[in-house]
N, C-alpha and C positions, 0 to 999 in steps of 0.2 A: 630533755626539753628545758628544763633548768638553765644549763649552761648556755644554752641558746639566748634565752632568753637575757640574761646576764650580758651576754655580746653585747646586747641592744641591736642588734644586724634587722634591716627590716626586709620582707619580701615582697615583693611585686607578682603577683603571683595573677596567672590564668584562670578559669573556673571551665571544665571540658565536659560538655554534657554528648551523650552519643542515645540515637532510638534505632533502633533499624525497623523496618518495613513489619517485619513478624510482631515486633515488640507495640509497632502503629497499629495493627489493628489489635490485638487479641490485651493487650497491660494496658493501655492506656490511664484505667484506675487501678492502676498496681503501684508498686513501687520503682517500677523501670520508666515510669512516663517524665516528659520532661520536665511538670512542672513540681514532682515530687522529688526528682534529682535535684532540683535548684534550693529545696526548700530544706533539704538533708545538708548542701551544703554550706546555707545560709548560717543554719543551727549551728553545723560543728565550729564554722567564722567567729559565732558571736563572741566568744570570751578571746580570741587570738591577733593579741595586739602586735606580735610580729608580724602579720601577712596583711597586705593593703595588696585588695583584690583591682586590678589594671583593668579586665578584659572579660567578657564570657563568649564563649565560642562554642554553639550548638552544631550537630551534623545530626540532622531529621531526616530518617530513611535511608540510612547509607550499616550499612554491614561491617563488623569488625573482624571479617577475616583480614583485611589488607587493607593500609592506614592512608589510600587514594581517595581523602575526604576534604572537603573544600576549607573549610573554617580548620579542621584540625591544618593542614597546611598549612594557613595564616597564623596558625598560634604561632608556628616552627619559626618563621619567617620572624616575627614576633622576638622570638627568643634568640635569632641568628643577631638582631640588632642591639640585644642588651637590651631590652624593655622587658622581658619577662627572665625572671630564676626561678618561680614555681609552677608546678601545675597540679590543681587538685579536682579527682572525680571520686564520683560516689566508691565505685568498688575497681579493681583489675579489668573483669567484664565491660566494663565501659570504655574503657582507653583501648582495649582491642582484644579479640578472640584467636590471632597467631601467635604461636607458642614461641617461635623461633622469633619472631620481629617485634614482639612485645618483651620478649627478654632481652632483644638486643638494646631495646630502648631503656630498659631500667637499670641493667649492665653496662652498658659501655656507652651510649651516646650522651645520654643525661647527664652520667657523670662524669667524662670529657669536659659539658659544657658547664657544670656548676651548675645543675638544675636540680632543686628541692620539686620531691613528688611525691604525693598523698592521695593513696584511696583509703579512704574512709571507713567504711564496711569492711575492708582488711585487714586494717590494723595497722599500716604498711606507711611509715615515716621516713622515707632516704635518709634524713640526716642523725638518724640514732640508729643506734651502735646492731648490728644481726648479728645475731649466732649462729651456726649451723645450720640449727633446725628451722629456725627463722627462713633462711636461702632455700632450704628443701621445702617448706609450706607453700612458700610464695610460688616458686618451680610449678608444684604440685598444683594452685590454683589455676595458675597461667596453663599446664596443660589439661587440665578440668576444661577448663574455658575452651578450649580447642577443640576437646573432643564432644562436646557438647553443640557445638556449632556444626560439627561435620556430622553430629548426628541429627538435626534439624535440618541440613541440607539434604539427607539423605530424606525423612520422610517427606517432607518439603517436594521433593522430585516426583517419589511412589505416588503423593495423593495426587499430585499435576499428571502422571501418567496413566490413574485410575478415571479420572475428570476428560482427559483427552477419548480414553477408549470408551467413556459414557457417551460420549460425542456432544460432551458440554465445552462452550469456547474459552478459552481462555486467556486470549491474548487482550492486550489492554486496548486498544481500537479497533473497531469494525472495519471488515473489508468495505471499501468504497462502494454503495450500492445495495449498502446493513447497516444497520446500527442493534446495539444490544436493547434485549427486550424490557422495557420498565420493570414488569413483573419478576422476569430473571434475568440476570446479567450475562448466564450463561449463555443463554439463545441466544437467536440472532435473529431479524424482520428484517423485511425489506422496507427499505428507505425510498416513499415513490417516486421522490424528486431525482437523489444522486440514480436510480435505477434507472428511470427514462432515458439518460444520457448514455450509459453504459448499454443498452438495448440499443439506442442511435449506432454508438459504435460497430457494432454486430451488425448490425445493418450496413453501414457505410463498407464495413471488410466485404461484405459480399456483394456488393453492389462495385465493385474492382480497388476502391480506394484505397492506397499505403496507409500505412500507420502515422507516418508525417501530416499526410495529404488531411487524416481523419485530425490530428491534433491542431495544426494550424484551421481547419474550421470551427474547432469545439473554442478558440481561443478568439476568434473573430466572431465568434459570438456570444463571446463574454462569460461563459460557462466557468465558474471556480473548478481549478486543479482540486484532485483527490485531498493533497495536503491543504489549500487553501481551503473548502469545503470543510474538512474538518474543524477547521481557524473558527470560521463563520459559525460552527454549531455551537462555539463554546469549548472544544476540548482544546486543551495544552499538549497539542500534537509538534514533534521535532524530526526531522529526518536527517538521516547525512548525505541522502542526495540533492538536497539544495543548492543551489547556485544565485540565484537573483532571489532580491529581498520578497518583493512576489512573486509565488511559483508559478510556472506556467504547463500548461500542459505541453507534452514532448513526443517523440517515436515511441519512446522506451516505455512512456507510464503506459501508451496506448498497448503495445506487445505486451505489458505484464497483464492489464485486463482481457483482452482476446484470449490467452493462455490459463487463466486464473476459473482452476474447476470449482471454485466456490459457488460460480454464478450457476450450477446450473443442478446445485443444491448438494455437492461432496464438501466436507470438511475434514481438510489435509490440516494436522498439525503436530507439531516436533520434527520439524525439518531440520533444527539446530538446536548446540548442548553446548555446554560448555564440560571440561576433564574433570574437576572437580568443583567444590565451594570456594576455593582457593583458586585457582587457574579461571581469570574472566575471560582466555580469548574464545571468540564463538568459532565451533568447526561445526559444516554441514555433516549432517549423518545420510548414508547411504537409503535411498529408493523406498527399500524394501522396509527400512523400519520407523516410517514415516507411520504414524496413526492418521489411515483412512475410514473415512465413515459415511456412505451413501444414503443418500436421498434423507441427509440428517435437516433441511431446512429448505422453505422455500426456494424455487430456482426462480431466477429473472427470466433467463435465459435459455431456451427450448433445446437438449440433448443435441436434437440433429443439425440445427445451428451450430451451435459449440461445436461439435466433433467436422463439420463441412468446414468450417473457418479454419480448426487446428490442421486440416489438412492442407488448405490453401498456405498458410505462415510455414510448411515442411518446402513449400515449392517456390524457386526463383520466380518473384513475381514483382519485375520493374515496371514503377510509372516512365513514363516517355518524359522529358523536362518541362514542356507546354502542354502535358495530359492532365486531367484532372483522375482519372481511374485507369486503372491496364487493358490491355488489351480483350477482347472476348470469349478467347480460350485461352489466356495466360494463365499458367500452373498448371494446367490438364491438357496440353498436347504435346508428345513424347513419340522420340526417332523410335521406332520399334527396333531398331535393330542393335545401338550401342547406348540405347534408355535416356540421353540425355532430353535437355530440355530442346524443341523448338522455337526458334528464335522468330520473331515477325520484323520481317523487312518490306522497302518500299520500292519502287523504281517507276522511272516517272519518262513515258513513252508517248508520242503524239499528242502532247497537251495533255495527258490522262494518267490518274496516277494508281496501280498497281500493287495490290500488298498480297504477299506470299511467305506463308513459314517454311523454313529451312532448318536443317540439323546442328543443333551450337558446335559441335564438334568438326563441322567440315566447313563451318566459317570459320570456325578459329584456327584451327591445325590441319586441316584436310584429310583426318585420319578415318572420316566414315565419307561415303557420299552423300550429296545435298538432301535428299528426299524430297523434293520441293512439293509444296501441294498451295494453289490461290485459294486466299484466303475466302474468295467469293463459292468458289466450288464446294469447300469444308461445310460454308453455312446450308449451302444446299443440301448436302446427305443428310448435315444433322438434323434441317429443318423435315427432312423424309423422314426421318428413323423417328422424330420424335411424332409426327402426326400419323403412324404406323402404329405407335404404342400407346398416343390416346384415344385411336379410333377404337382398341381394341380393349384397354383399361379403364371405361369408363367411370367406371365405382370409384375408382382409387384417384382417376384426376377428379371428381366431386370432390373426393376429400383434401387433395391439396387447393381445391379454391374456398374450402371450407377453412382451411387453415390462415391461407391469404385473406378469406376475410375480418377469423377473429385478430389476426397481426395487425390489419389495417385497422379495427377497432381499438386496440390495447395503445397502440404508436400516436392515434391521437386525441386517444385520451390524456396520453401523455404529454402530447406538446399541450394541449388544452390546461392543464394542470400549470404546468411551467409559462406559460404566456400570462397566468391570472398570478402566478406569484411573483411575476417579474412587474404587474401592473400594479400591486401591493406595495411592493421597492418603491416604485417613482412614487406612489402618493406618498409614504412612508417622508421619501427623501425632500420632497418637498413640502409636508408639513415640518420639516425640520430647516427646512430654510425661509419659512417664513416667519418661524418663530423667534430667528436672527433678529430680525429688525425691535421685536417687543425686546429682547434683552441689550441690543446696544441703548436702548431709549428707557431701558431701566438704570443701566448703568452698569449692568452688570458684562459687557464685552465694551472692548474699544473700537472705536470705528477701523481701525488696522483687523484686527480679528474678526469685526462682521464681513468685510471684505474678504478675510484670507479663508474663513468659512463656506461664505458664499461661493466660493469661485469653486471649493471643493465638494459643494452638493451639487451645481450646475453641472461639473463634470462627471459626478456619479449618474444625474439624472438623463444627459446625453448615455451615456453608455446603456445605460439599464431601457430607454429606448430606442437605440440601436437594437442592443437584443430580441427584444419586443419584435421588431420588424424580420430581425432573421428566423425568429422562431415561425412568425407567422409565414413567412416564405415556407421554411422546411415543411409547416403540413399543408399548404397548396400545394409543395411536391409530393409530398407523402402520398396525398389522396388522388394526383394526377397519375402518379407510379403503379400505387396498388390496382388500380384500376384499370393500367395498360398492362399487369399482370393478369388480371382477371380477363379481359378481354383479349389478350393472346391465345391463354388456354382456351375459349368460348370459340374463339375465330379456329380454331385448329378442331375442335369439336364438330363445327358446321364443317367442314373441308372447305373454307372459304382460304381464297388463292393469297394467305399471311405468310413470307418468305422473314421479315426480321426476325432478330434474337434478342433475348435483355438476360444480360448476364447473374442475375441471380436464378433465373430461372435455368441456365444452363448449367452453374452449380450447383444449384439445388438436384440435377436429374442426372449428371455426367459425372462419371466418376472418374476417367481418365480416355485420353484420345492416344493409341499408337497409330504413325503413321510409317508404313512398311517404304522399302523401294519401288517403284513402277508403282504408285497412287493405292496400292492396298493399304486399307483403313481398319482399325480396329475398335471398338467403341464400345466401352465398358458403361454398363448402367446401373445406378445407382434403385436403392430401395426396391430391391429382386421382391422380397414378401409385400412391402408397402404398396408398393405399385404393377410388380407382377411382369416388370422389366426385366427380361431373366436371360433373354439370351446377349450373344455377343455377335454385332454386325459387321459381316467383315464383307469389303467392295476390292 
């Protein structure tokens, strides 16, 4: 140091402080916190009139197996320009925990570039003279350091994989629909706001509507996307399927919720791993050693909803381009004899127009024959078959008008919730745009700004009542619907001459329709214990 000093050579030198996540919670009053590293380094500065510190470069939360850290990057860049020749961290451990890429740095790159580097806590000066043993200590540290991190990753995993099979959650955001519980972060509540929406959905799937058809209304009526929802509560949520700087609801987020068995109280987790501490690419892990854990949390969402839906999303089920939902027996009427799906076609005869399923396979390639059956005839049996089996299961259709009425109570309770927070909003956004005018007349905006403000609560407060009004539509539907459920079933109860159908009620009761050659019918019915539907009608 001597000699160095004698140069008079002065340095320009970095200051590299590093925490990772493990080290953020559990050191923080240790000796590995940030503000203890800066203050180790300050000290060992004070008397070293060769080094004139340029730059400090923290990385908060980032892992020293692999040197993919933002600030340290910038040091590099740093040092590619000629503004830095040193870099000094507390100890080796700091500047990185890979044996092979921490040596390559202190070997060969550094010293390519004419870079002085000191850790502190090691003893470790680049620019004085090693010995031998000097090179084998330093070695010796650097793979300490390695394998001390792969063994942190390793229990690190065991406790995360003890945590999942306790059926405590752990991932860092709640599914849409939850949020983690104050009390423990592991649980999980239902969230009654995002929930009500997600329960819409459910509804809307079975009621015929696409997962398009459902997103384009949840958006028309102004309901925050999952990720934006999240935004709104506060959390520093990121996805990588964004696209527009507001998200919007899509097909896809709707198919993930329809699919998604959290709602209906299972908690799947460890779907994904990464190979080691070292290797970040994420691979899915196979089916079977996903950690499953039933009836671990409240469900939104009712068993045989969930499982009725997931079988409707197994089945080609197109809207028409000017339909708002599919057809009546879309996804459950099936050519009995080569399984495919029936198609519903139209044909339009003496001013009258005619609809008829036929077999996809003998419209497309004529490899089975048509099966043709009018669509009008269809409604008739199954309007037989079904007033046959609540003539006769009375108990059990009680219970499903019992069910239809606690859904009808829970649905608008929910819109009722959501209508009074969205009446919140507007007074909210307009006490905040009147408050404009007291702070332009204070001084404190400029009339450009009260202007540019105003125009952006007006437009929040248009939106938020917009919404208001579609909400209030959806439960005049709601309660007009529920009630032509209820009175369907009543009117088929009296034998009163009710010939329509409402296609949640036909999902709810038909599990599948084959339709033979020459008009033989097959008709599979749903909830054999529940309802006592047991046999199979065949015309």
């Amino acid at each position: 140091m001597k000699q160095i000093e004698k140069s008079g050579r002065i340095y320009h030198a970095a200051t590299y402080i590093r925490l990772s996540k493990e080290d953020g919670e559990e050191n923080m009053e240790k000796s590995n916190s940030i503000k203890n590293q800066k203050d180790l380094i300050k000290s060992y500065l004070s008397d070293k009139k060769d080094i004139i510190v340029c730059m400090e470069c923290v990385d908060n939360g980032y892992s020293g197996t692999d040197f993919d850290r933002p600030n340290f990057k910038h040091m590099m860049r740093e040092i590619e320009t000629g503004k830095i020749d040193c870099i000094i961290v507390k100890d080796l451990s700091r500047f990185g925990r890979n044996f092979i890429e921490t040596g390559c740095y202190l070997e060969r790159i550094f010293p390519a570039l004419g870079i002085r580097f000191i850790a502190i806590n090691d003893g470790f000066d680049s620019i004085r003279e090693r010995t031998s043993s000097d090179r084998i200590l330093i070695s010796f540290k650097n793979l300490l350091n390695d394998a001390y991190c792969r063994d942190i990753s390793v229990k690190i995993r065991s406790q995360l994989e003890i945590k999942r099979k306790k059926g405590e959650f752990i991932g860092s955001f709640a599914v849409y629909g939850y949020c983690k519980n104050p009390v423990d972060r592991h649980k999980l509540v239902i969230d009654d706001y995002a929930a009500s929406v997600v329960r819409d959905i459910f509804r809307w799937k079975l009621e015929g509507a696409s997962q398009q058809r459902i997103a384009d209304r949840l958006n028309s009526r102004g309901e925050l996307s999952p990720m934006e929802y999240k935004r709104f509560c506060g959390l520093n949520y990121q996805s990588g399927f964004q696209i527009n700087p507001k998200a919007k609801w899509t097909a896809v987020t709707v198919g993930r919720i329809l699919q998604n068995e959290c709602y209906i109280g299972t908690l799947i987790q460890g779907k994904r791993t990464t190979p080691n501490h070292k290797v970040k690419k994420i691979i899915q892990k196979p089916a079977e050693e996903w950690v499953r854990i039933e009836n671990n949390h409240a469900s939104i969402v009712d068993k045989e909803v969930f499982y009725t839906v997931k079988s409707l999303l197994l089945q080609d089920m197109r809207v028409a381009p000017k339909a708002e939902t599919v057809s009546l027996f879309s996804g459950l009427i099936f050519c009995g004899d080569c399984c495919q799906n029936m198609v519903l076609s139209s044909v339009r005869q003496n001013g009258k127009t005619y609809r008829y399923y036929m077999c996809r396979n003998n419209r497309i390639n004529h490899v089975c024959t048509s099966h043709r059956i009018c669509e009008s005839v269809l409604k008739e049996l199954i309007v037989y078959i079904l007033k046959q089996s609540i003539k006769i299961n009375t108990e059990s259709i009680e219970s499903l008008k019992t069910d239809l009425f606690y859904q009808e109570n829970m649905q608008k309770a929910d819109l009722d919730a959501r209508i009074i927070k969205k009446q919140e909003e507007i007074a909210r956004y307009s006490h905040l745009k009147k408050s404009l005018y007291e702070s332009m007349t204070n001084g404190l905006l400029s009339k450009t700004e009260y202007w540019e403000l105003k125009t952006v609560y007006d437009t929040k407060i248009q939106e938020a009542q917009r919404t208001e009004e579609e909400q209030k539509k959806d439960r005049d539907n709601l309660l007009k619907n529920c009630s032509d459920y209820t009175a369907w079933i009543e009117a088929f109860q009296q034998h009163q001459n009710r010939t329509e159908l409402l296609r949640p009620i036909v999902v709810a009761l038909i599990d599948r329709i084959d339709i033979y050659e020459g008009c033989g019918i097959k008709i599979h019915m749903k909830h054999q214990d529940s309802y006592l539907l047991r046999n199979h009608y065949i015309f």
